[in-house]
C-alpha positions in Angstrom: -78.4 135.2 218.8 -80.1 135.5 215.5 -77.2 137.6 213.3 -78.6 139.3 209.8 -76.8 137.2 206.7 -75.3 140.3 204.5 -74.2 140.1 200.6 -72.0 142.5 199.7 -72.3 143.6 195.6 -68.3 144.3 194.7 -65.2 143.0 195.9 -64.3 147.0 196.6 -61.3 147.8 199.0 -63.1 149.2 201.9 -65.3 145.7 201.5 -62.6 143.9 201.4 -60.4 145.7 204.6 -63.1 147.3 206.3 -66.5 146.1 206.4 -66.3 142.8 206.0 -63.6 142.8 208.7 -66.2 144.6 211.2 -69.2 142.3 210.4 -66.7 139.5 211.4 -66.3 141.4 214.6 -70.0 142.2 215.6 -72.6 140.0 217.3 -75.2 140.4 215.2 -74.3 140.3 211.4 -72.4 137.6 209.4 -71.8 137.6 205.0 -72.8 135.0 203.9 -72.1 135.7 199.7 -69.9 138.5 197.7 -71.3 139.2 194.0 -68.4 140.6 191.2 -69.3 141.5 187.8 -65.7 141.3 186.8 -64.9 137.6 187.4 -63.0 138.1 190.8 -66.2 136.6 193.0 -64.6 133.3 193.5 -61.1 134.2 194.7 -62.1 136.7 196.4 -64.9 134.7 198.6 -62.6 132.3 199.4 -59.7 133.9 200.2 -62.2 135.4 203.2 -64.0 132.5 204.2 -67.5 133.8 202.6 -69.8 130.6 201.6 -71.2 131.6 198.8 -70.1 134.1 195.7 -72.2 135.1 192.7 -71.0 136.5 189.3 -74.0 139.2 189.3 -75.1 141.4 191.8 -78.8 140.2 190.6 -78.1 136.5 191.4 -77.2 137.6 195.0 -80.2 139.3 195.6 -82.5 136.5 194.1 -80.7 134.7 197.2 -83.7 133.9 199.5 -81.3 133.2 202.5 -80.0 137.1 202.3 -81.4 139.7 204.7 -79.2 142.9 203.6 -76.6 143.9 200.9 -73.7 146.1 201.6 -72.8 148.6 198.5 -69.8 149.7 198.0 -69.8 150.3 194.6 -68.8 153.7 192.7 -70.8 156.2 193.8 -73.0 156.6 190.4 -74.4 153.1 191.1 -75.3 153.7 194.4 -79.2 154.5 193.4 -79.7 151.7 191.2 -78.4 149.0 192.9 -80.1 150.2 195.8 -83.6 150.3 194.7 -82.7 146.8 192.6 -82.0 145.6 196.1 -85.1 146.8 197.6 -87.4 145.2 195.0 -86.0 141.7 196.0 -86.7 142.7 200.2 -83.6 143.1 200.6 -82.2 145.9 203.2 -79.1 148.6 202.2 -76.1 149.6 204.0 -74.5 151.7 201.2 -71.6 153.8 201.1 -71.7 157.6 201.0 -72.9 159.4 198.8 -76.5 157.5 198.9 -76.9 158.7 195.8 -75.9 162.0 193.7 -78.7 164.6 193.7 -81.7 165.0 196.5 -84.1 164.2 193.5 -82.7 160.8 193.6 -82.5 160.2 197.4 -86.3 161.5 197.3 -87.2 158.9 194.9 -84.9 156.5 197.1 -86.4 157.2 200.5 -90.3 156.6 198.9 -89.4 153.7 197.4 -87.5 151.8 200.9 -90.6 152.9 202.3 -92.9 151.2 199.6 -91.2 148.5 199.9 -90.5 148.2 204.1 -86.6 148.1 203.5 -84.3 149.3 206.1 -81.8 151.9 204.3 -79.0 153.6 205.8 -76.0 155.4 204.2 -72.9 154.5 206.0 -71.5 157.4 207.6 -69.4 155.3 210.1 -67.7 158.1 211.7 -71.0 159.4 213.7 -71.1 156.0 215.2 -67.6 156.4 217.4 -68.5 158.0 221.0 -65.9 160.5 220.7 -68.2 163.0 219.3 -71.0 162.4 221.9 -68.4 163.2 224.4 -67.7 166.5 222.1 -71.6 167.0 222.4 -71.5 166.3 226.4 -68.6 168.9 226.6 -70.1 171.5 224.8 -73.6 171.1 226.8 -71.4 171.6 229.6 -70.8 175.1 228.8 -67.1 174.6 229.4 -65.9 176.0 226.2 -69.2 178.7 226.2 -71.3 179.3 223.3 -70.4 178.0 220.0 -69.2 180.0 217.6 -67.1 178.7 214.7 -66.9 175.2 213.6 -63.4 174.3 211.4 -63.2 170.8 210.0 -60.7 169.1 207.0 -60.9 165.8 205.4 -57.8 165.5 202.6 -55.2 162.9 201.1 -53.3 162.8 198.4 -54.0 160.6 195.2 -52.3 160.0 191.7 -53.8 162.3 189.4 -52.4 159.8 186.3 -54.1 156.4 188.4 -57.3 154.5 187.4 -58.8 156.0 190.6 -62.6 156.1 190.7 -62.9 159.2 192.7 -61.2 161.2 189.6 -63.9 160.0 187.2 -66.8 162.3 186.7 -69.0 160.1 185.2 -68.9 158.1 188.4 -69.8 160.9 191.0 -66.4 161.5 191.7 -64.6 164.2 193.3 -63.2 165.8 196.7 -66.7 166.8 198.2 -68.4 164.0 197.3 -65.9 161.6 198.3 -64.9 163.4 202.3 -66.3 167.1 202.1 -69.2 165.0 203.0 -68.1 163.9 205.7 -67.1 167.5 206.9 -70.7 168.9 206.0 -72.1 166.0 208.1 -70.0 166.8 211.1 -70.9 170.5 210.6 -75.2 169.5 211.1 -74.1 166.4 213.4 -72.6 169.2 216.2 -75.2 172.1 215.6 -77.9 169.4 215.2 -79.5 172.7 212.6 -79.3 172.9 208.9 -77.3 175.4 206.9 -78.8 178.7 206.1 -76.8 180.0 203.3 -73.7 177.6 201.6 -71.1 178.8 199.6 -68.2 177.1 198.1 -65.8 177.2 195.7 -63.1 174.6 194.6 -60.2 173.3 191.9 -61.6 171.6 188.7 -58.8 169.0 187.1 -58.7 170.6 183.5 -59.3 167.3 182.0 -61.0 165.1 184.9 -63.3 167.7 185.2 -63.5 166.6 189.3 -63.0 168.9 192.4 -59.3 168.1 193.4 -59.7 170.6 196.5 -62.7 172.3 197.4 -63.8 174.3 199.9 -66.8 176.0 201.8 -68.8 178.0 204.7 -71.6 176.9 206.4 -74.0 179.9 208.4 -76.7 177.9 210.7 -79.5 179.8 211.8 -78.3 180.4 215.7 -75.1 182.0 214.0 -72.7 179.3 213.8 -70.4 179.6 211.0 -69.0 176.1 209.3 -66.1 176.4 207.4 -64.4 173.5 205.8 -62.0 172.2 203.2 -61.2 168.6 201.4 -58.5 167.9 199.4 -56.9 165.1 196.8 -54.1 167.1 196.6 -52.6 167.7 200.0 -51.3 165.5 203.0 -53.9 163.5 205.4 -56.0 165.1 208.0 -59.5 163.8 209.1 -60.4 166.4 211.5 -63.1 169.5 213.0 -62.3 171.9 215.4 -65.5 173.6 217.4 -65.0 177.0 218.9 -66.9 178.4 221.3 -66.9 182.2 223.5 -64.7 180.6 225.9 -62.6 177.7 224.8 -62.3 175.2 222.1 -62.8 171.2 221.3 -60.4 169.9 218.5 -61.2 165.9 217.4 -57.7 165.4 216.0 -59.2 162.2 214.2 -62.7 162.6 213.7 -63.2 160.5 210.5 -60.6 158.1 210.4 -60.0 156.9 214.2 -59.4 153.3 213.2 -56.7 154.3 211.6 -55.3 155.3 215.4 -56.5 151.8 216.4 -60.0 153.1 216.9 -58.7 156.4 219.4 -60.5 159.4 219.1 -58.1 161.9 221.1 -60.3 165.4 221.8 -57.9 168.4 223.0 -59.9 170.9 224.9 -58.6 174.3 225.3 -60.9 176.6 227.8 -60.3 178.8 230.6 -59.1 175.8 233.3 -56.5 174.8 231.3 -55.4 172.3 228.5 -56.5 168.7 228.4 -56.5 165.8 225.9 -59.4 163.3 226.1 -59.0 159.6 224.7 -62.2 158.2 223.9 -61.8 154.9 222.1 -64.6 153.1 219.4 -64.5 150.7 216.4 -66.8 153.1 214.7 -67.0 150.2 211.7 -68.6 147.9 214.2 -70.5 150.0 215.4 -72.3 151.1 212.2 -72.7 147.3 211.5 -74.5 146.4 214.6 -76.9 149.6 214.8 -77.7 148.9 211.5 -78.4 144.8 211.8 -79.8 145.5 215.8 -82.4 147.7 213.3 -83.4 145.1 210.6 -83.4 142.6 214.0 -86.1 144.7 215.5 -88.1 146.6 212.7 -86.4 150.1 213.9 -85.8 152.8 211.5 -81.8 153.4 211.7 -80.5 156.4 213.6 -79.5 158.2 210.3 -82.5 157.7 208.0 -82.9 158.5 204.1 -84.5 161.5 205.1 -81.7 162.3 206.9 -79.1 161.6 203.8 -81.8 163.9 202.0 -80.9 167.0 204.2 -76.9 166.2 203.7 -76.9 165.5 200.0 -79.1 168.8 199.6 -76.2 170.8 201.1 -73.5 169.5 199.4 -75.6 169.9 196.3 -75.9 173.4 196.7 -72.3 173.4 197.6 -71.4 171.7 193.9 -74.0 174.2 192.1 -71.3 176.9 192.8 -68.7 175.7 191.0 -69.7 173.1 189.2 -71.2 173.8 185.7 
């Protein structure tokens, strides 16, 4: 089976332990080069078995023999190493955020489109079946009409470190980094956009980041989204939907592969009780939709114009209480 040959522009963490890991694991996607602009290229491609390494991202993507790049890099670079990417042909799997204001996704989404790449932000999390079994249950009508959605993404992180996510200047902060996430799942289960948004959060005094932030959600059928994300409290990855009679809670709806890829849904309605496994490597599962897309010419389930209506959101959620 043909397989698309990835480069991947940093030696970042979740390169390193996550998706390199899961295009290892698929059936159709291999990397094939890592590019570091801080001299760690070499060590770092063979320590994972990667042929080739480059010490600039643009020497990987002159690489004729590369079909994609994977960017993991701090979220401020996200546009500009996409659209550098694009003009060599080359198709993007980026991290979240794709890039920092709607203006910029805008200009991002013409320009793929220009240029016939393939983008897709990687929101893994939508890609594990637990939450079409959350969708099948609610179209059920088990848990009645829904309501209320609750959902919290937060960890704790050293305020004094050299953490990325605490530096403003590279798109840092709390809602950026998982009350993203939480604003996804919030569309993902009503499949609407947000009517009104409001939000207010903690500013660091000196980082100038949101360390905890928090917001509501009103969807035009009446739903009501609330959620929170944190740096400064203990993990949870998780939503809760509420309906008139009866209630879903994904207990690790972001981060099941850190449950060795369970999802475990407890549903709460008028027969009883129930937990639900549903299992997923939602990592691999990103990776293959994504190549099965560049295989076949197909535009990815979660489009640049569908990053546009996310980012617009959560940049109406930052106006608030960001100045």
């Amino acid at each position: 089976m043909k397989k698309v040959r990835f480069g991947v522009l940093s030696t970042a963490k979740i390169a390193r332990n996550t998706l390199i890991p899961a295009m290892a694991r698929s059936h159709n996607a291999e990397v094939v080069a890592i590019a570091s602009e801080s001299g760690k290229a070499k060590n770092f491609a063979a320590e994972l078995g990667i042929s080739k390494h480059y010490e600039s991202y643009t020497e990987l993507l002159k690489d004729p023999e590369i079909d994609a790049v994977y960017i993991p890099l701090p979220n401020q670079l996200h546009k500009q190493w996409a659209l550098e990417a694009a003009k060599y042909g080359k198709h993007v799997l980026c991290e979240k955020p794709a890039a920092l204001t709607s203006k910029d996704v805008e200009e991002m989404a013409v320009f793929f489109k220009e240029n016939s790449v393939i983008f897709m932000e990687a929101f893994m999390y939508q890609f594990h079946p637990q939450h079409n079994r959350v969708k099948e249950i609610i179209a059920s009508g088990e848990i009645g009409d829904v309501k209320l959605i609750r959902s919290a993404f937060s960890f704790s992180l050293d305020f004094q470190s050299e953490n990325i996510r605490l530096r403003k200047d590279l798109g840092g902060g709390a809602l950026y980094d998982v009350g993203c996430y939480c604003i996804h799942a919030s569309r993902l289960i009503t499949g609407e956009e947000p009517v009104e948004v409001t939000a207010t959060a903690n500013i660091h005094p000196t980082l100038g980041v949101d360390t905890t932030s928090a917001g509501t959600l009103k969807f035009e059928r009446g739903v009501i989204a609330n959620f929170d994300c944190s740096f400064e409290q203990p993990f949870k990855a998780q939503y809760e939907v509420v309906g008139t009679k009866g209630s879903i809670l994904a207990k690790h709806a972001f981060r099941p592969d850190n449950e060795d890829g369970n999802g475990v849904l407890v549903v709460s309605a008028e027969a009883g009780h129930r937990e639900e496994m549903v299992q997923g490597d939602q990592y691999k599962l990103q990776v293959e939709h994504f190549a099965e897309c560049v295989l076949s010419n197909q535009q990815p389930i979660y489009s640049a114009e569908e990053s546009l209506k996310n980012i617009r959101v959560i940049e109406q959620a930052l106006a608030q209480f960001r100045n």
